[in-house]
DRENZA-648642 format. One record per residue (C-alpha): residue in three letters; y, z, x; residue number from 0. Coordinates in Angstrom, 3 decimals, always signed. Example, Ala and Ser with C-alpha at 12.3 -4.5 7.8 and 13.67 -1.06 7.14 Angstrom:
DRENZA-648642
<atom aa="ALA" Y="-4.500" Z="+7.800" X="+12.300" i="0"/>
<atom aa="SER" Y="-1.060" Z="+7.140" X="+13.670" i="1"/>
***
This chain:
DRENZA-648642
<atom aa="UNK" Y="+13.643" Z="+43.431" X="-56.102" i="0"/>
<atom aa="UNK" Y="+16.214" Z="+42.641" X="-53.674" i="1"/>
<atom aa="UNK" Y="+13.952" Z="+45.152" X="-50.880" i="2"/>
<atom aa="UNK" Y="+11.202" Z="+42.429" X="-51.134" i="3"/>
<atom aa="UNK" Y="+13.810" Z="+39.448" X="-50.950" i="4"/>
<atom aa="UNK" Y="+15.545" Z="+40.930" X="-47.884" i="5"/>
<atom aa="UNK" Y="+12.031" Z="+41.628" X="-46.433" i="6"/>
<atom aa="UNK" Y="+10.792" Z="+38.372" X="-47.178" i="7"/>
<atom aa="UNK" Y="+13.980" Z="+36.653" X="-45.379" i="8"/>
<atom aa="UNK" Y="+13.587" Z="+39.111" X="-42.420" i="9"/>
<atom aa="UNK" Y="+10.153" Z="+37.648" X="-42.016" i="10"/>
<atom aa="UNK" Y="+11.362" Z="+33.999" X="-42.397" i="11"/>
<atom aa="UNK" Y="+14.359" Z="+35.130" X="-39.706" i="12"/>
<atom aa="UNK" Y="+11.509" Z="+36.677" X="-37.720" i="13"/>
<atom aa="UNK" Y="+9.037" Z="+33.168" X="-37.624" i="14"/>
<atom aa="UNK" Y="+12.560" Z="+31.129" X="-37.009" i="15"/>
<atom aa="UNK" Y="+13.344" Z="+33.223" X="-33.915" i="16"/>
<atom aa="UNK" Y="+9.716" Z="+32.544" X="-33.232" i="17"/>
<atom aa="UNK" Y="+9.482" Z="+28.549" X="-34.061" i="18"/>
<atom aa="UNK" Y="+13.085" Z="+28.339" X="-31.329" i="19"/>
<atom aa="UNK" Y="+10.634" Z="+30.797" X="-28.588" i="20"/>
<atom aa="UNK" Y="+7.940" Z="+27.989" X="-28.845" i="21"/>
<atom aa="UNK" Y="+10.285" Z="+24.970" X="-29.000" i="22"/>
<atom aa="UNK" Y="+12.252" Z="+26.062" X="-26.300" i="23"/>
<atom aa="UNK" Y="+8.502" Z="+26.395" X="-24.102" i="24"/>
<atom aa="UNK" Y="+7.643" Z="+23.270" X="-25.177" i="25"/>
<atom aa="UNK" Y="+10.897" Z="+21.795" X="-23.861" i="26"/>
<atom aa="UNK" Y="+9.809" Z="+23.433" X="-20.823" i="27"/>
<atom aa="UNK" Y="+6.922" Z="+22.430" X="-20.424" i="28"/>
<atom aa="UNK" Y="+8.121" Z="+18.931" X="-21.044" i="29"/>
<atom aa="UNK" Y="+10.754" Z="+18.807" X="-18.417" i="30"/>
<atom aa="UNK" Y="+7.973" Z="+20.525" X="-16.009" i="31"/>
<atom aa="UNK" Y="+5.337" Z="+17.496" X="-16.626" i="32"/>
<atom aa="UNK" Y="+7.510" Z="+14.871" X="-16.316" i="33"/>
<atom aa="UNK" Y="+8.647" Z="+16.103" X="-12.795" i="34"/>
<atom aa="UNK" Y="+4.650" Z="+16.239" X="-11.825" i="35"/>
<atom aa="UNK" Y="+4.324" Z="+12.773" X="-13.008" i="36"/>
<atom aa="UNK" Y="+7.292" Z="+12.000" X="-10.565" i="37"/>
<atom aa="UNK" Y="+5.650" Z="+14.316" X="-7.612" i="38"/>
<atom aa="UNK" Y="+2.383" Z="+12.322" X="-8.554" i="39"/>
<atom aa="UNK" Y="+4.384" Z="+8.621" X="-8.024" i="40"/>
<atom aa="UNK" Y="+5.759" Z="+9.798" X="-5.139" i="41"/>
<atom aa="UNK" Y="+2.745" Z="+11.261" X="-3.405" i="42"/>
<atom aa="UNK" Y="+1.177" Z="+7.739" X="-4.756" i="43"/>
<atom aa="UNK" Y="+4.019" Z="+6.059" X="-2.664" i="44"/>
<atom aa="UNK" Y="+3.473" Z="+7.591" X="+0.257" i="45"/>
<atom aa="UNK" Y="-0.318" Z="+7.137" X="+0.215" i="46"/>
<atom aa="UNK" Y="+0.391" Z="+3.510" X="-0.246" i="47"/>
<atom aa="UNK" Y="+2.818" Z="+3.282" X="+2.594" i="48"/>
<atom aa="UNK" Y="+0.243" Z="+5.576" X="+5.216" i="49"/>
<atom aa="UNK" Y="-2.182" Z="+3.148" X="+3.699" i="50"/>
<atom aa="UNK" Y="-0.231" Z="+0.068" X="+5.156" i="51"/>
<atom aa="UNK" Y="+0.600" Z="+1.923" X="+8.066" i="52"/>
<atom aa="UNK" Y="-3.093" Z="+2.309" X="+9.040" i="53"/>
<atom aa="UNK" Y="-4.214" Z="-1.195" X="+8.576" i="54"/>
<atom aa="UNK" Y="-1.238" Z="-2.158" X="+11.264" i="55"/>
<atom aa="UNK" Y="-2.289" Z="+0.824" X="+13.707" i="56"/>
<atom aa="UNK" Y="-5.898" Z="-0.403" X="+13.291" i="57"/>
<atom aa="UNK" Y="-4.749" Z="-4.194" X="+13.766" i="58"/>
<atom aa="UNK" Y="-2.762" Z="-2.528" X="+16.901" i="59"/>
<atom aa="UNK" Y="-5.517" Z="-0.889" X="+18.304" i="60"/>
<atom aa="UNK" Y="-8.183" Z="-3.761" X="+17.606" i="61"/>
<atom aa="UNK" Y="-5.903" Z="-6.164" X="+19.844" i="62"/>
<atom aa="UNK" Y="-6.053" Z="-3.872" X="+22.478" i="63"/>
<atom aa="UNK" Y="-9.455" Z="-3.336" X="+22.168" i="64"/>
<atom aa="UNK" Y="-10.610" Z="-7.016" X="+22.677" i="65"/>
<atom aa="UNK" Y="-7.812" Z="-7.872" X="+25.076" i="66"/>
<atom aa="UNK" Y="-8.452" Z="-10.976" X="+25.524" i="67"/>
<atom aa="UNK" Y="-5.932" Z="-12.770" X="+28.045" i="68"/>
<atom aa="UNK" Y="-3.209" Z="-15.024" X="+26.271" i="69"/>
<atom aa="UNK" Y="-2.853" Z="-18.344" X="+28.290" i="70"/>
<atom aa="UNK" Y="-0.318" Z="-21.028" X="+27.275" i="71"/>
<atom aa="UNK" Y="-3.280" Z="-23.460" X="+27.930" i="72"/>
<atom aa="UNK" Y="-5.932" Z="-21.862" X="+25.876" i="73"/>
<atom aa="UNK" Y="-3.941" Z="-20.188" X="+22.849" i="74"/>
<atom aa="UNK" Y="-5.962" Z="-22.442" X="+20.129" i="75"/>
<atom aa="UNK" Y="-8.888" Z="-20.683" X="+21.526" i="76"/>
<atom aa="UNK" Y="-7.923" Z="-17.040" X="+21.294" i="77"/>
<atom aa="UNK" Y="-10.579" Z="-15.415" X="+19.344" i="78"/>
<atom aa="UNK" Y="-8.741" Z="-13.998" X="+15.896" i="79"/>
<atom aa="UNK" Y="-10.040" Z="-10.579" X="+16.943" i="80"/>
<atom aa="UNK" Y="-6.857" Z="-10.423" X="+19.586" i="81"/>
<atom aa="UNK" Y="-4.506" Z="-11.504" X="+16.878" i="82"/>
<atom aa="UNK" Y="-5.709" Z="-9.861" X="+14.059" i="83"/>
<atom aa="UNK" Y="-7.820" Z="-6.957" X="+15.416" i="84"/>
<atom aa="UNK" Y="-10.941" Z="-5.102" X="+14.131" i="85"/>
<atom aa="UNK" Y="-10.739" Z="-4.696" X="+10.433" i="86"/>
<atom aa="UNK" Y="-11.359" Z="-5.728" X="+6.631" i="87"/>
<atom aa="UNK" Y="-8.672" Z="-8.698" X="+7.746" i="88"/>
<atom aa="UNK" Y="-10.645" Z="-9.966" X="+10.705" i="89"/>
<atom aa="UNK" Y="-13.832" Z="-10.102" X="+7.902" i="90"/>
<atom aa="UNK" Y="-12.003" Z="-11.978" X="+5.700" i="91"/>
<atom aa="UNK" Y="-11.079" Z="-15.024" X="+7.873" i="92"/>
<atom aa="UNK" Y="-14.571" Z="-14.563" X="+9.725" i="93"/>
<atom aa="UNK" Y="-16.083" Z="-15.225" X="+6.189" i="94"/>
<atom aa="UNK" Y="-14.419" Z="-18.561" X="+5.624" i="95"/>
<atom aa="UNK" Y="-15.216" Z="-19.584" X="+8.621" i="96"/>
<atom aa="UNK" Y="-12.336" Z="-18.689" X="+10.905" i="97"/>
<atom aa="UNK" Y="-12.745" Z="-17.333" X="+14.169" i="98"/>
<atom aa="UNK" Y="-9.869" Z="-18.921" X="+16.857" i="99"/>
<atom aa="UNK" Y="-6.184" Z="-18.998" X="+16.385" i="100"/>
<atom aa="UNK" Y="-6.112" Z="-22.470" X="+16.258" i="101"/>
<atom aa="UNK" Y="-8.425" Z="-22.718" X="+13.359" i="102"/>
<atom aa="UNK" Y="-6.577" Z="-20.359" X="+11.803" i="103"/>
<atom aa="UNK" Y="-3.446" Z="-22.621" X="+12.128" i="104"/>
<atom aa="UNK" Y="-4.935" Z="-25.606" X="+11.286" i="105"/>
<atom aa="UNK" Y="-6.033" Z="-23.953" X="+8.181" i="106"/>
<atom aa="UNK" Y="-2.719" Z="-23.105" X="+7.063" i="107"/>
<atom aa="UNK" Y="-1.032" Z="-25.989" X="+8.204" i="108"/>
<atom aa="UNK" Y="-3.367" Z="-27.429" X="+5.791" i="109"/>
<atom aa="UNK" Y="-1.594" Z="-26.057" X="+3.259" i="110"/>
<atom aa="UNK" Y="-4.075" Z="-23.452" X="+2.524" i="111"/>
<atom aa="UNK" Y="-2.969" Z="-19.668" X="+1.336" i="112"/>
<atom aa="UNK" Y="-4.263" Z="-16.612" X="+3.028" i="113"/>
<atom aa="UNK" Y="-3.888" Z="-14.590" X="-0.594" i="114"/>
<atom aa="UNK" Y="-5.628" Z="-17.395" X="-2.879" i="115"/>
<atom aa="UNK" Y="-7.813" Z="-19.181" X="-0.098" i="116"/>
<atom aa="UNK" Y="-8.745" Z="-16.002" X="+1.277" i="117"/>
<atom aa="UNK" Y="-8.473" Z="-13.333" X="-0.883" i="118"/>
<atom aa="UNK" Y="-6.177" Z="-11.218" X="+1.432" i="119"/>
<atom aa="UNK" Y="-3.459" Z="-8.623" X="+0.013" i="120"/>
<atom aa="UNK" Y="+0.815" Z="-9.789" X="+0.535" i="121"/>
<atom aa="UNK" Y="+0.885" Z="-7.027" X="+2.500" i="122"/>
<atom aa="UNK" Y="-2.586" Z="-8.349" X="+4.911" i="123"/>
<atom aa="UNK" Y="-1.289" Z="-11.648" X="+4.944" i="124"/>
<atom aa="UNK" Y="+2.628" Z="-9.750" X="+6.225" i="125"/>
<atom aa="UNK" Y="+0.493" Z="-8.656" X="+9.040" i="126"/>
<atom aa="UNK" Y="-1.355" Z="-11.640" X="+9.945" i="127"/>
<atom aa="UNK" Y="+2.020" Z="-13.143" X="+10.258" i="128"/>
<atom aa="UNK" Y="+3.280" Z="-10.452" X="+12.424" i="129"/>
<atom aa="UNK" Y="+0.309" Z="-10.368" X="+14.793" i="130"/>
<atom aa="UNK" Y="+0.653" Z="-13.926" X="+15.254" i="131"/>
<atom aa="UNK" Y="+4.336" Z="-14.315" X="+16.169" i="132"/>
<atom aa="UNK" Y="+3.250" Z="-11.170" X="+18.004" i="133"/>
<atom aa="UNK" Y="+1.162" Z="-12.573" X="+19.503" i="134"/>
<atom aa="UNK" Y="+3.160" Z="-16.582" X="+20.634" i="135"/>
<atom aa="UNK" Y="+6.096" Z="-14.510" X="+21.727" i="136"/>
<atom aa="UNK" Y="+3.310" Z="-12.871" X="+24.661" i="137"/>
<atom aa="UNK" Y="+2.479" Z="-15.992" X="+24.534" i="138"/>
<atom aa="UNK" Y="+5.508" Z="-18.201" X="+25.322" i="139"/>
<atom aa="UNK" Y="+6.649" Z="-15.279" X="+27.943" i="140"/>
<atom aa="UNK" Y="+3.597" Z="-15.834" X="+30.158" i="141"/>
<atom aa="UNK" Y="+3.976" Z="-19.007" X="+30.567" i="142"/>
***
C-alpha cells in the first residue's frame, strides 16, 4: 500500500515540477509580449514623427518649387502655394476658397480656426504657422 501512495505522490511531485516548467514559460512569454507591445509604440512613434517630418520637407520643397518672389508691396497677394507648398494642406485651404496670403489672414483674423473651419490636423495648422512667419521674416528682410 504505501508503494502505490509513494508512487502516486511521485507523480503529483512529477506534474508540480511540470505546472512551475509551464508557469515559469508563461511568465516568459509575458514579459517577452509586453516588450513587443513597447517596440510596436515606439516604432508607432517614430512613424508618426517621419510622418510630420515629411509633410514639412514636402511644404519645404513645394515653396521652392513655386518660388514666387516675396515683395513688401504685394505680400497679400502671394499665392498660398509659396507659403504653404504643394500638399494635402495647400488642398485644404484651396477648398474653402483660399488661395493668397492675405485671404488666408483675413480669414483668421476673422476669427476662424484652421482645425474646425478647415479640417486641418494641430500639427498642419503648426506648420501653416511656421511657413507663414517663415515666410514675413523673408518678407520684412527684403524690404
Amino acid at each position: 500500500m504505501s508503494d502505490g501512495i509513494e508512487r502516486s505522490l511521485d507523480i503529483i511531485r512529477a506534474w508540480e515540477k511540470h505546472r512551475e516548467g509551464i508557469e515559469f514559460e508563461l511568465e516568459q512569454v509575458k514579459r517577452r509580449a509586453k516588450m513587443l507591445r513597447a517596440d510596436i509604440d515606439y516604432a508607432g512613434q517614430q512613424i508618426r514623427k517621419a510622418i510630420k517630418c515629411d509633410e514639412s520637407q514636402q511644404l519645404l520643397d513645394g515653396m521652392e518649387d513655386v518660388g514666387y518672389p516675396p515683395s513688401r508691396s504685394s505680400w497679400r497677394d502671394a499665392p498660398l502655394e509659396v507659403v504653404v507648398g504643394k500638399g494635402p494642406i495647400l488642398d485644404k485651404l484651396k477648398a474653402k476658397s483660399l488661395t493668397t496670403l492675405g485671404e488666408l489672414a483675413d480669414f483668421t483674423q476673422s476669427g476662424n480656426s484652421l482645425i474646425s473651419h478647415i479640417g486641418l490636423t494641430e500639427h498642419q495648422e503648426h506648420v501653416v504657422q511656421e511657413a507663414c512667419n517663415t515666410y514675413w521674416g523673408t518678407h520684412d528682410a527684403d524690404a
